[in-house]
C-alpha positions as a Markdown table, in Angstrom:
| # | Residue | x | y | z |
|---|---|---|---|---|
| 1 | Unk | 89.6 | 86.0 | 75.1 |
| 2 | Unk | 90.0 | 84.7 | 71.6 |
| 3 | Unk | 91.3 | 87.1 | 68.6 |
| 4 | Unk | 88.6 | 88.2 | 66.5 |
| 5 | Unk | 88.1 | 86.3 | 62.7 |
| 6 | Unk | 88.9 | 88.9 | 60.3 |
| 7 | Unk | 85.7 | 90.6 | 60.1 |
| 8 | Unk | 85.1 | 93.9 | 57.2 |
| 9 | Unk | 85.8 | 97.1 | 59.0 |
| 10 | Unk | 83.2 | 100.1 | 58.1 |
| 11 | Unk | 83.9 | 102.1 | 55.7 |
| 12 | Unk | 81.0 | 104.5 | 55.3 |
| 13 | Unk | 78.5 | 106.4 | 57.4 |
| 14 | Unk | 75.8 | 104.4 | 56.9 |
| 15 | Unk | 77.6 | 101.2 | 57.3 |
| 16 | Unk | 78.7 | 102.5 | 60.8 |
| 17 | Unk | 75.0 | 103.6 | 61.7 |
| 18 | Unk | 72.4 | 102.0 | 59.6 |
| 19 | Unk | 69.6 | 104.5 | 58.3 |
| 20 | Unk | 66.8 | 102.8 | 59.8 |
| 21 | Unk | 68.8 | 103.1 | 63.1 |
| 22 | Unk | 69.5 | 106.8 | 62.3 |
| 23 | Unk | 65.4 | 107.6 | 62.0 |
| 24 | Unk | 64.8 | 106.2 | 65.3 |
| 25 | Unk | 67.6 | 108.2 | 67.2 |
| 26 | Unk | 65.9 | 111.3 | 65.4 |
| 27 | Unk | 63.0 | 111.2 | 68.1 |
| 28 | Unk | 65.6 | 110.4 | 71.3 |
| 29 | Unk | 67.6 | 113.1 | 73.2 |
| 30 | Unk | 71.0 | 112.5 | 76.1 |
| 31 | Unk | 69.9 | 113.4 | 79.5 |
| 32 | Unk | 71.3 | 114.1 | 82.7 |
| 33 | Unk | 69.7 | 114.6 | 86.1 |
| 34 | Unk | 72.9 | 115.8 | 87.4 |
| 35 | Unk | 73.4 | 119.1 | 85.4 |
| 36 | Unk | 69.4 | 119.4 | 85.5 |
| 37 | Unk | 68.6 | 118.5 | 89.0 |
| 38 | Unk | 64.9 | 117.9 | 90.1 |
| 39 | Unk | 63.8 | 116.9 | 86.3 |
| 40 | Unk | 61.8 | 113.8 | 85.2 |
| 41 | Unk | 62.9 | 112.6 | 82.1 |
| 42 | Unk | 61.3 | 114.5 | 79.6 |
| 43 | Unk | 60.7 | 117.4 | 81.9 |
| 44 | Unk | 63.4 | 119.2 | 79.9 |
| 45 | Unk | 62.6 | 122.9 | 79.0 |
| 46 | Unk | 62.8 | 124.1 | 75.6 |
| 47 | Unk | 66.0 | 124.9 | 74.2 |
| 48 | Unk | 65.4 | 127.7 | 72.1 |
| 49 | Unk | 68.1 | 130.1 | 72.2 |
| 50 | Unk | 67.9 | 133.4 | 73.9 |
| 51 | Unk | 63.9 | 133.5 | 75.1 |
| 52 | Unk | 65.0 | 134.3 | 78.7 |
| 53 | Unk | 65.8 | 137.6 | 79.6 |
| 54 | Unk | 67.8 | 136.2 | 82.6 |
| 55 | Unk | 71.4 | 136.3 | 81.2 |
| 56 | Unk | 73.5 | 133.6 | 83.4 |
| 57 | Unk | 76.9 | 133.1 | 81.5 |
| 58 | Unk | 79.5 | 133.2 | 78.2 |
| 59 | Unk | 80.9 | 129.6 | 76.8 |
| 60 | Unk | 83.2 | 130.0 | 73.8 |
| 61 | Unk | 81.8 | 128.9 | 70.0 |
| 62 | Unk | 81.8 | 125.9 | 68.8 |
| 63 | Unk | 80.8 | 125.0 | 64.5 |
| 64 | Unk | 76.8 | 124.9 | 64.5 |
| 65 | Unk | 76.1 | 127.6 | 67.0 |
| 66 | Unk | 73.1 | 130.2 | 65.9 |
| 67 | Unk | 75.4 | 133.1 | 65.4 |
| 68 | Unk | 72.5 | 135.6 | 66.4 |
| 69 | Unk | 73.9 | 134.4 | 69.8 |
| 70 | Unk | 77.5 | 135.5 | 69.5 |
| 71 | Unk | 78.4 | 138.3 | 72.2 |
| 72 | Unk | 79.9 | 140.9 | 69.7 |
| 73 | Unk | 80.9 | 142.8 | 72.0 |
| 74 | Unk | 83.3 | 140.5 | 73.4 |
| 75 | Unk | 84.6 | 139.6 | 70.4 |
| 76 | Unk | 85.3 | 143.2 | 69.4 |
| 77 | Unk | 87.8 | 143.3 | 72.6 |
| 78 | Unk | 89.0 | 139.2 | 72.6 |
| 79 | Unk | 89.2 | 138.7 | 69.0 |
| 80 | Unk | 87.5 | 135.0 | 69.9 |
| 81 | Unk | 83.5 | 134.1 | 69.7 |
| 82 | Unk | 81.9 | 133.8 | 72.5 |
| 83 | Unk | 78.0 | 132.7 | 72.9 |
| 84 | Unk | 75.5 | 134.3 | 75.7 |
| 85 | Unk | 74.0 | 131.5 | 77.8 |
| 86 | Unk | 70.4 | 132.2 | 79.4 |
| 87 | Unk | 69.1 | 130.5 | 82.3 |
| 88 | Unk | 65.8 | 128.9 | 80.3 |
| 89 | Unk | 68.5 | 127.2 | 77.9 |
| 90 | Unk | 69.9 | 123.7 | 78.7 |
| 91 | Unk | 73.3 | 123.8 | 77.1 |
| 92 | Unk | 74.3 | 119.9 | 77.7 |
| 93 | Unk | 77.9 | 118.6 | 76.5 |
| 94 | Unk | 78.3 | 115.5 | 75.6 |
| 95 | Unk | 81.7 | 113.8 | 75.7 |
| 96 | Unk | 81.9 | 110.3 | 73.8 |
| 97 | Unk | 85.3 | 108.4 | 75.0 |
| 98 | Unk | 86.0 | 104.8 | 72.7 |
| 99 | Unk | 89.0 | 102.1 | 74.1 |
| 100 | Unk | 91.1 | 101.6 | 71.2 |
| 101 | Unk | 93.4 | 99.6 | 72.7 |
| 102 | Unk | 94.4 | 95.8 | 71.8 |
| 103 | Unk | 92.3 | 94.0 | 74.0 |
| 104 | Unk | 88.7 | 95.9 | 72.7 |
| 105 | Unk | 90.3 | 94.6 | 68.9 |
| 106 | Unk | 89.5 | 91.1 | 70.1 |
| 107 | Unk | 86.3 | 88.5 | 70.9 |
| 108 | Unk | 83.7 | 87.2 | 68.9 |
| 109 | Unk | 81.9 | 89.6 | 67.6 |
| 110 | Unk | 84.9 | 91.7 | 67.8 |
| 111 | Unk | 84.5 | 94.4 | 71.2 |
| 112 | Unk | 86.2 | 97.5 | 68.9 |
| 113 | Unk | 83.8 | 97.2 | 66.2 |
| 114 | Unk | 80.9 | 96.9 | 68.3 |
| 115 | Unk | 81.6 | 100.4 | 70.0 |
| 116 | Unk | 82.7 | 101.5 | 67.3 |
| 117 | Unk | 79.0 | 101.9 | 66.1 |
| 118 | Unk | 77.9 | 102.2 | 69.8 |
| 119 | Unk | 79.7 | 105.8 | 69.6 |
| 120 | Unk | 78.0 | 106.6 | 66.8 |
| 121 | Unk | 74.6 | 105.9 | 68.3 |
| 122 | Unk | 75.2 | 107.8 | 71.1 |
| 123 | Unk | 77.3 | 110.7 | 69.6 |
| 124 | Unk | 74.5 | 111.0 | 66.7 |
| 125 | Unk | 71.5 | 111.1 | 69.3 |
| 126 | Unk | 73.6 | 114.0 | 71.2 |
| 127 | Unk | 73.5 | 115.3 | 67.9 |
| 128 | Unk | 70.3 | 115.7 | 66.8 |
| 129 | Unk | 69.6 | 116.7 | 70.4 |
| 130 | Unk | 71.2 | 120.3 | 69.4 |
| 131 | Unk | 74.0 | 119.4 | 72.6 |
| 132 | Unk | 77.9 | 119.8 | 71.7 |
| 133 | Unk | 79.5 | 116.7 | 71.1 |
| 134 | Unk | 83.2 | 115.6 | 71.7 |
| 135 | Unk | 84.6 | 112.4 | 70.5 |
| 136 | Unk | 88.0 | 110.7 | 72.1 |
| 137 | Unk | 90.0 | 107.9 | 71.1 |
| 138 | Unk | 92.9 | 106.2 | 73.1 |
| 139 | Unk | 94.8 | 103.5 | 72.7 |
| 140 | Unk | 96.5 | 102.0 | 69.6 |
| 141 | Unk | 99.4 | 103.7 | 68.3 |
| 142 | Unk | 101.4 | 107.1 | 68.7 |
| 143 | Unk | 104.6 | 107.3 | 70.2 |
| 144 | Unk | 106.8 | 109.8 | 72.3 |
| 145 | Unk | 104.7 | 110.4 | 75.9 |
| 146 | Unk | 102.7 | 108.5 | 78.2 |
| 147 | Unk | 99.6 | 110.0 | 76.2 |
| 148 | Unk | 100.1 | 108.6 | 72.5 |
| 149 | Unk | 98.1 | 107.3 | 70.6 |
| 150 | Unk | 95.2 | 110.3 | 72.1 |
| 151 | Unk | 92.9 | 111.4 | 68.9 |
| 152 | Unk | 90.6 | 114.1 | 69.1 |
| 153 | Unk | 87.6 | 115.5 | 67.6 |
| 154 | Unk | 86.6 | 119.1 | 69.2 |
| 155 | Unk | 83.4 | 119.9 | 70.0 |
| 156 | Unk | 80.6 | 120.0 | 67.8 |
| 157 | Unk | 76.7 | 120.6 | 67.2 |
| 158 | Unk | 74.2 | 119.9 | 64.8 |
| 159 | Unk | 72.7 | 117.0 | 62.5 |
| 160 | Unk | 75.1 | 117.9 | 59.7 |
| 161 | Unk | 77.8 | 117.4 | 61.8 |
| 162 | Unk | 77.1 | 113.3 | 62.1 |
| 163 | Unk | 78.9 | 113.3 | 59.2 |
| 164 | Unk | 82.3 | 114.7 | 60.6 |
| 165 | Unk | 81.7 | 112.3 | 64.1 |
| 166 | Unk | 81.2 | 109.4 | 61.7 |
| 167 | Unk | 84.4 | 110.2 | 59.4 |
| 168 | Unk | 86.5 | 110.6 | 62.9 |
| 169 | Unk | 85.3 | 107.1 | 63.9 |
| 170 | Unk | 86.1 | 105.6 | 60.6 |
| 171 | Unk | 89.3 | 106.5 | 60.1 |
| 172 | Unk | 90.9 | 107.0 | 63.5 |
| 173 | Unk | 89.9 | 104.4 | 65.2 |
| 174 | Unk | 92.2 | 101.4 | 63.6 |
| 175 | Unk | 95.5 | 103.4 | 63.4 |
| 176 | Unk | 98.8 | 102.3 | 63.1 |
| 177 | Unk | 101.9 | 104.0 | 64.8 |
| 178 | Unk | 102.4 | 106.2 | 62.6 |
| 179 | Unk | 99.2 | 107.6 | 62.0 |
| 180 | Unk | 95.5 | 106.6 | 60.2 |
| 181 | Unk | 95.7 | 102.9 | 58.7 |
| 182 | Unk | 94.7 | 99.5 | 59.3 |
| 183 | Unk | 97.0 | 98.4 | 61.4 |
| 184 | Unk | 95.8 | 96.4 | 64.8 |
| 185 | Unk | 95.2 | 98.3 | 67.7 |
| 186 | Unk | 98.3 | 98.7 | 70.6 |
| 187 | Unk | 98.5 | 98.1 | 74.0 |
| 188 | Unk | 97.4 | 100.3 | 76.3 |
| 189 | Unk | 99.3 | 100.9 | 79.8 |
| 190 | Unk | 97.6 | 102.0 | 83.0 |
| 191 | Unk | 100.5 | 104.7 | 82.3 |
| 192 | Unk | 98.7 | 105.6 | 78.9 |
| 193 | Unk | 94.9 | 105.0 | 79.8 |
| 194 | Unk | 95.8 | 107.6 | 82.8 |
| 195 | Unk | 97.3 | 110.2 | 80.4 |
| 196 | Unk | 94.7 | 109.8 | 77.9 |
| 197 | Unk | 91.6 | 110.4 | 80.7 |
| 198 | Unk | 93.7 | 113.5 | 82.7 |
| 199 | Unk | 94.0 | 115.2 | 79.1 |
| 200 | Unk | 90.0 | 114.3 | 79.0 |
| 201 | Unk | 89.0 | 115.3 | 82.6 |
| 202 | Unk | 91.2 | 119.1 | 82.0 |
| 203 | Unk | 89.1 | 119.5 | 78.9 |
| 204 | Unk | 85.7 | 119.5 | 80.5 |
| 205 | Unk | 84.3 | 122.4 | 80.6 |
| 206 | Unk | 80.7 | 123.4 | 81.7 |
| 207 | Unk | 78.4 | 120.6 | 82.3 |
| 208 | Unk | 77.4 | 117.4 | 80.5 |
| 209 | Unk | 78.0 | 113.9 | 80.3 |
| 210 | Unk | 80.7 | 111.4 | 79.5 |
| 211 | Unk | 80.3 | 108.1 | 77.8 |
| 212 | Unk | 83.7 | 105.9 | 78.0 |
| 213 | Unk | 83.3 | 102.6 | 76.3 |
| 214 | Unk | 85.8 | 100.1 | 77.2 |
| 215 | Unk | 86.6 | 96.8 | 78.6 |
| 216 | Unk | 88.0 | 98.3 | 81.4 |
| 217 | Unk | 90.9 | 95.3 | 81.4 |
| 218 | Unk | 93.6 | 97.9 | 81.8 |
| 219 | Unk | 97.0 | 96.3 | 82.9 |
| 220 | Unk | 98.3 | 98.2 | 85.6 |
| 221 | Unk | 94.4 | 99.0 | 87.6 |
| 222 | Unk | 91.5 | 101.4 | 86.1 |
| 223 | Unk | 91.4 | 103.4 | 89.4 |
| 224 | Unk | 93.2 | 106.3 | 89.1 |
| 225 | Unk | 92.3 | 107.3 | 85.4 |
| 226 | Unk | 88.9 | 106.6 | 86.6 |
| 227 | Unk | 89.1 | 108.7 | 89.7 |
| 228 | Unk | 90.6 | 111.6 | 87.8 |
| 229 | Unk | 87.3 | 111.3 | 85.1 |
| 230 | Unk | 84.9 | 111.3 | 88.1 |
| 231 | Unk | 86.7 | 114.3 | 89.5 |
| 232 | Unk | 88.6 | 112.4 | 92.2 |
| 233 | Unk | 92.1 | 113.4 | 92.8 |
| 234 | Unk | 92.8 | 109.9 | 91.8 |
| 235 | Unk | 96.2 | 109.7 | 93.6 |
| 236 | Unk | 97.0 | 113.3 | 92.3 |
| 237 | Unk | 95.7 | 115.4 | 95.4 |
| 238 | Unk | 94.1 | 118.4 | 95.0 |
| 239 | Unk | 95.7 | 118.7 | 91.5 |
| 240 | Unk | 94.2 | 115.6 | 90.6 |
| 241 | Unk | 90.7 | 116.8 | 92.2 |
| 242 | Unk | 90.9 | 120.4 | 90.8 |
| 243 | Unk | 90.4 | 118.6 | 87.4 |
| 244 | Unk | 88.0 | 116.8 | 87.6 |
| 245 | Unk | 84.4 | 117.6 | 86.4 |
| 246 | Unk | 81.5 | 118.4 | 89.4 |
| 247 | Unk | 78.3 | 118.5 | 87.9 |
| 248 | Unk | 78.9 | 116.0 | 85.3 |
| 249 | Unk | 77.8 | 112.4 | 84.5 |
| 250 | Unk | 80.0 | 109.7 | 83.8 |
| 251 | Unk | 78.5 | 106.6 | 82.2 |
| 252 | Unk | 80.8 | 103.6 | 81.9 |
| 253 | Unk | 80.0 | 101.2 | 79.1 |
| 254 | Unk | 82.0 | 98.0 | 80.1 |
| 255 | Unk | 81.8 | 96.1 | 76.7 |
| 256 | Unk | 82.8 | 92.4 | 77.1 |
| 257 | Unk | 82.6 | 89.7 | 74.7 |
| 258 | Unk | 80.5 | 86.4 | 75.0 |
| 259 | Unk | 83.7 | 84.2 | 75.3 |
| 260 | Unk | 85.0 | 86.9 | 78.3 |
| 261 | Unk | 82.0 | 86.0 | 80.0 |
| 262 | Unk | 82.1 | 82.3 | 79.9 |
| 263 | Unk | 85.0 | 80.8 | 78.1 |
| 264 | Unk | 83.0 | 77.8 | 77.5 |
| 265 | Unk | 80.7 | 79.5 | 75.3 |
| 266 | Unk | 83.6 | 79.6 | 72.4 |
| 267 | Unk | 82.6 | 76.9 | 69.9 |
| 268 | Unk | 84.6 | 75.9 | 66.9 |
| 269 | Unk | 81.5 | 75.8 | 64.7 |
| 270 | Unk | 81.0 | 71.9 | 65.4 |
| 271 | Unk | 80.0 | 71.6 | 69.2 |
| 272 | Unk | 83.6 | 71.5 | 70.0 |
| 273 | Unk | 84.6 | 73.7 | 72.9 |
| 274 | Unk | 88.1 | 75.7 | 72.0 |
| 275 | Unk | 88.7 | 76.8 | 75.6 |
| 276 | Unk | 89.8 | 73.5 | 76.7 |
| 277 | Unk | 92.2 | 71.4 | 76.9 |
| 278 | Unk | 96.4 | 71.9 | 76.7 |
| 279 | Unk | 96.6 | 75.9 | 75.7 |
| 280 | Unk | 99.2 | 78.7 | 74.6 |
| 281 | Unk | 97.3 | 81.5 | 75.5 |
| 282 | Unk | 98.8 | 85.0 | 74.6 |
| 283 | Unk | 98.0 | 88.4 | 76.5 |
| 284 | Unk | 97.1 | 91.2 | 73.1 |
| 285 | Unk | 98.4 | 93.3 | 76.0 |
| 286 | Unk | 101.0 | 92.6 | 77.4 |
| 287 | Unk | 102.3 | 89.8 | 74.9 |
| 288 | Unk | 103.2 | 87.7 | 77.7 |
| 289 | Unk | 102.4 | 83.9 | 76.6 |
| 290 | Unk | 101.2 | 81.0 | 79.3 |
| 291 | Unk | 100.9 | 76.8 | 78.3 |
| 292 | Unk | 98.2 | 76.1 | 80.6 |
| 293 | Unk | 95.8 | 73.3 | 80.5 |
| 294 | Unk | 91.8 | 74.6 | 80.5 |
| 295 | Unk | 89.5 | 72.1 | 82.5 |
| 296 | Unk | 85.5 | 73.1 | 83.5 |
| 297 | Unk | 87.1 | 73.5 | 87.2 |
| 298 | Unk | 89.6 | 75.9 | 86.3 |
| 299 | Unk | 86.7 | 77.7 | 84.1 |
| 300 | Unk | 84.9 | 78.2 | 86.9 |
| 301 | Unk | 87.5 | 79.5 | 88.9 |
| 302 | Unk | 88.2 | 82.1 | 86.3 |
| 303 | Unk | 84.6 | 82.8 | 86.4 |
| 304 | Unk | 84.7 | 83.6 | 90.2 |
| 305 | Unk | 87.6 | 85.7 | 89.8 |
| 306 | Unk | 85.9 | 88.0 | 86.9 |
| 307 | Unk | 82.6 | 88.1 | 88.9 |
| 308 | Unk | 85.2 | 89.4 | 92.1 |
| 309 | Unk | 86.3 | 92.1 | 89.6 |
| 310 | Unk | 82.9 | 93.2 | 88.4 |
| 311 | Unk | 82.0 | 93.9 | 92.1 |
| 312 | Unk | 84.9 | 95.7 | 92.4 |
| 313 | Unk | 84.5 | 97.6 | 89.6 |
| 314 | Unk | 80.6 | 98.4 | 90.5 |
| 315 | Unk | 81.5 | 99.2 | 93.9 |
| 316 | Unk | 84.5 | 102.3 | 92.4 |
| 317 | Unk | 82.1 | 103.6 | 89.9 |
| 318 | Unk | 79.2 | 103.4 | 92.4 |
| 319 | Unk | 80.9 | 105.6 | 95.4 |
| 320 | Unk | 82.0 | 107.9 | 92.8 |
| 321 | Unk | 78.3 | 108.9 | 91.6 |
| 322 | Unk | 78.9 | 107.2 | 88.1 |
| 323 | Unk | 77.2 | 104.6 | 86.1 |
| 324 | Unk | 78.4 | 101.7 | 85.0 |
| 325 | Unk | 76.6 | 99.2 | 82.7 |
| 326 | Unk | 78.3 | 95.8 | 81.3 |
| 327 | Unk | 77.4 | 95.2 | 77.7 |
| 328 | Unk | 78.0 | 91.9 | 75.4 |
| 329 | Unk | 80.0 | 92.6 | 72.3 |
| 330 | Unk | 76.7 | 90.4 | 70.3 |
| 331 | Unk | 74.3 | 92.8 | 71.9 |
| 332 | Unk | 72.0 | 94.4 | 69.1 |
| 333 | Unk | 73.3 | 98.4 | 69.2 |
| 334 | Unk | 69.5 | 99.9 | 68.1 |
| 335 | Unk | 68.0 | 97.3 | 71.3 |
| 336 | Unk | 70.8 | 98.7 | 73.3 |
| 337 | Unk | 70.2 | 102.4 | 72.5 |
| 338 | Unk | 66.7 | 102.5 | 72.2 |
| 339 | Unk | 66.0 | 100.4 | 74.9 |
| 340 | Unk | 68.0 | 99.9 | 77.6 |
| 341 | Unk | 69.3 | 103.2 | 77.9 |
| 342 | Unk | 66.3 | 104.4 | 77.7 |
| 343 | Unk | 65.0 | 102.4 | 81.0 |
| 344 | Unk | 68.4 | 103.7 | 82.4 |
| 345 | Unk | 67.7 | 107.2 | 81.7 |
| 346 | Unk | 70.4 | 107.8 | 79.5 |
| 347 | Unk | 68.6 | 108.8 | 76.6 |
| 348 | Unk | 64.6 | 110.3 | 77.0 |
């Protein structure tokens, strides 16, 4: 892929999700027919808080919970805040993972900045949805384990708390090693991306969905981080299956650039094509350089191998009950959102 022209990073909420976009996720809602089995979209019952008599389980607090739920009781013996769950209410948590990592800080338009506000779509629909939202970011900095560079926002719920999930995306996402900046995002290691998901997978609690957004060009192989987020044991064994989520959805949002796709689609403004020719290519990943010379045949036989690893990427996600959508780095995010997930029952 080609590094991305310097292009102006956001810098405020409403640069990250545009008000008019913002209005029409107001009337939209995250769904799941896994943790609601049986359920046309829009089928969902109410979610009014504490109308069913039928008491069914505890889940601890999280900032925007009604506090006229709060089991007093149990706090009076734990000292923590616990809510009471009844069976009419559809308590749906919604985990939003982004790829930080060097390779989604490249392409025209650039892949990181295009999630970037594709996890603010998503996490501010959840939002206004009344379900608990989690944000993730791995990939780009940290040092000192196999899980650095791992930034967390803890659950949260409410419209007023857009403005905490769109802070978190803004100034966490482009980090340098040494913490928030603007610094270029790292490279990411299968050894990393594995950490980063098994700290995800252990998290999980209860039921919901997960939304990873990432190119999924991991050096090393996707499969076992994968494995471990579908609840696989993902080469761990039964550890690695004891942490892993039953009950809950995983969507996969493979997010390629135009120039991934077809390298001949990279133009240099003046009907010249840039991918051809004698080359010094340079992996953001690894850093490992290549002189190679780019002809249509060899094109198409880069072509053939990426559509070889898109069937074997659909195949993984597909006998592992998750979802897996490829979307272009140019794509328009309120299309996307409103539209296509939509028809792919992602959002109702």
């Amino acid at each position: 892929m080609l590094a991305s022209p310097a292009t102006r990073r956001p810098t405020t909420i409403d640069e990250l999700l545009p008000p008019q976009l913002a209005a029409a996720l107001d009337s939209v809602d995250v769904v799941s027919r896994r943790v609601f089995p049986g359920k046309l979209q829009g089928e969902r019952r109410s979610k009014a808080r504490g109308r069913s008599v039928e008491f069914e389980d505890f889940r601890p607090y999280v900032p925007g919970d009604d506090l006229r739920h709060v089991d007093w009781n149990v706090f009076a013996r734990l000292d923590r805040f616990f809510i009471k769950i009844f069976q009419e209410e559809q308590d749906l948590a919604v985990h939003v993972v982004l790829d930080a990592s060097a390779s989604m800080d490249a392409g025209n338009p650039n892949k990181l900045l295009f999630a970037q506000r594709l996890a603010m779509a998503l996490g501010y629909a959840a939002l206004v949805g009344n379900n608990r939202v989690a944000a993730w970011i791995f990939g780009g900095g940290g040092s000192g384990g196999a899980s650095a560079g791992l930034r967390v926002m803890e659950a949260v719920r409410g419209r007023r708390a857009a403005q905490q999930l769109g802070r978190f995306l803004i100034d966490r996402t482009f980090v340098s090693a040494t913490g928030p900046g603007r610094a270029a995002p790292g490279a990411l290691g299968a050894g990393e991306f594995n950490a980063a998901i098994r700290a995800i997978a252990r998290s999980r609690t209860g039921r919901g969905v997960v939304v990873l957004i990432s190119d999924l060009l991991i050096p090393g192989g996707y499969e076992e981080g994968l494995a471990l987020l579908s609840g696989g044991a993902g080469g761990g064994g039964a550890a690695g299956a004891a942490i892993g989520g039953g009950g809950w959805d995983v969507l996969l949002m493979q997010t390629l650039a135009p120039g991934e796709l077809d390298p001949l689609a990279e133009t240099d403004g003046e009907g010249g094509r840039i991918m051809l020719g004698d080359l010094r290519l340079t992996d953001v990943e690894t850093g490992r350089t290549a002189e190679v010379t780019l002809t249509p045949e060899l094109v198409e036989r880069y072509k053939a191998r990426l559509a070889e690893y898109q069937r074997r990427l659909e195949h993984f996600a597909a006998a592992r009950g998750m979802t897996r959508m490829v979307v272009r780095s140019d794509a328009d995010v309120a299309r996307l959102v409103l539209d296509d997930l939509r028809r792919r029952g992602v959002l109702a």
